[in-house]
C-alpha positions as CSV (number, residue, x, y, z in Angstrom):
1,X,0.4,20.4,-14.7
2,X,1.7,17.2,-14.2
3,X,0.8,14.7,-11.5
4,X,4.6,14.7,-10.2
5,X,3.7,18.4,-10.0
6,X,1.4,17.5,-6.8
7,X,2.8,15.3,-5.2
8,X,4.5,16.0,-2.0
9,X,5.3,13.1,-0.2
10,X,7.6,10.4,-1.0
11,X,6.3,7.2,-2.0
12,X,6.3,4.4,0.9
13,X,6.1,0.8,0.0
14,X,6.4,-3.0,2.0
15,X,6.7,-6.1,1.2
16,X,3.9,-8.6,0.0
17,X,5.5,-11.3,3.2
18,X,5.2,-8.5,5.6
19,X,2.4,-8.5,7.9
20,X,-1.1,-6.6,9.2
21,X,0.7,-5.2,11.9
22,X,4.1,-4.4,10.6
23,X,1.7,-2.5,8.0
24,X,-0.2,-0.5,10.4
25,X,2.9,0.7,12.4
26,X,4.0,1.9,9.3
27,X,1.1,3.9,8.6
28,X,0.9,5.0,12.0
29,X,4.8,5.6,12.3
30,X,4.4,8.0,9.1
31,X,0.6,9.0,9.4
32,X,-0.6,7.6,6.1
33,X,-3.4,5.4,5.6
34,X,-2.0,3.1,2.2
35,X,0.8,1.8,1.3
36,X,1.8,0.2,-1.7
37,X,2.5,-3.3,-2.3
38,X,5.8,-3.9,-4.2
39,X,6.2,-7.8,-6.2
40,X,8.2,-9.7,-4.1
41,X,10.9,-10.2,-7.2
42,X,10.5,-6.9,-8.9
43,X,10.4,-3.8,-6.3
44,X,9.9,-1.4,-9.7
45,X,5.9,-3.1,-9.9
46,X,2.9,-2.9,-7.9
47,X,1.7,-6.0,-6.4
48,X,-1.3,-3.9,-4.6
49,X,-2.1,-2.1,-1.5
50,X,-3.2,-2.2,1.5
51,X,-5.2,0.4,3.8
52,X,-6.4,1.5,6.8
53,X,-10.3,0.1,5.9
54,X,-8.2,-3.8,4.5
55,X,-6.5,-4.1,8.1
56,X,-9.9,-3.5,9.7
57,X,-12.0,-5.4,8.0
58,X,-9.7,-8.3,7.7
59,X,-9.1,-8.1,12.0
60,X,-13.4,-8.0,11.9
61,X,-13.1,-11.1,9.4
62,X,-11.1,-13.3,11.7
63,X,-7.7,-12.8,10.3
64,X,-4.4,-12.3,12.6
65,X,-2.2,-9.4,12.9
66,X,0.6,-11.7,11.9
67,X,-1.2,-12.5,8.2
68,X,0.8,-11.1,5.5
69,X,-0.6,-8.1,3.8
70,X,-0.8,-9.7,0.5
71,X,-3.7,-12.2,1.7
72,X,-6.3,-9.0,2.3
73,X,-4.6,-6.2,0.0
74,X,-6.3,-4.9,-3.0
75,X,-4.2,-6.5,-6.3
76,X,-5.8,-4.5,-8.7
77,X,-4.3,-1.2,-8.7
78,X,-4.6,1.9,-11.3
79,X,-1.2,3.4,-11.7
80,X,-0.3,6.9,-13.7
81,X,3.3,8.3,-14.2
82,X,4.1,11.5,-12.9
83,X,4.6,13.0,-15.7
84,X,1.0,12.2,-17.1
85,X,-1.1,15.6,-17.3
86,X,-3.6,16.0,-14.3
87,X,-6.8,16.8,-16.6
């Protein structure tokens, strides 16, 4: 089986400009709880992500809703293909 095999939702992504709260009604709007991160020149690669737990701790940390996701997002990512085997 491969990973493609399990996946059943389509991929969402944003912008590394957008911001905490254009992120969050995202999540909301489509009930998810990351989304990825695409480079800002090359939409094919993965600039990070950002979650539920990197809005909230960034709001407790002092930062603004209007910050842009790329200031608290996770930038080291693990990617596989879909077609890479599951086990």
């Amino acid at each position: 089986m491969n990973v493609g095999d399990i996946i059943t939702r389509p991929l969402l992504t944003i912008p590394p400009g957008a911001t905490l709260i254009d992120a969050a009604k995202v999540m909301v709007e489509n009930n998810l709880g990351l989304l990825v991160i695409c480079d800002a020149e090359d939409k094919t690669k993965v600039a990070g992500v950002i979650s539920e737990r990197d809005i909230i701790k960034s709001i407790v940390s002092g930062k603004l809703l209007n910050a842009p996701v790329a200031e608290v997002s996770t930038k080291h990512v693990v990617t596989v293909k879909a077609n890479s085997e599951v086990a």
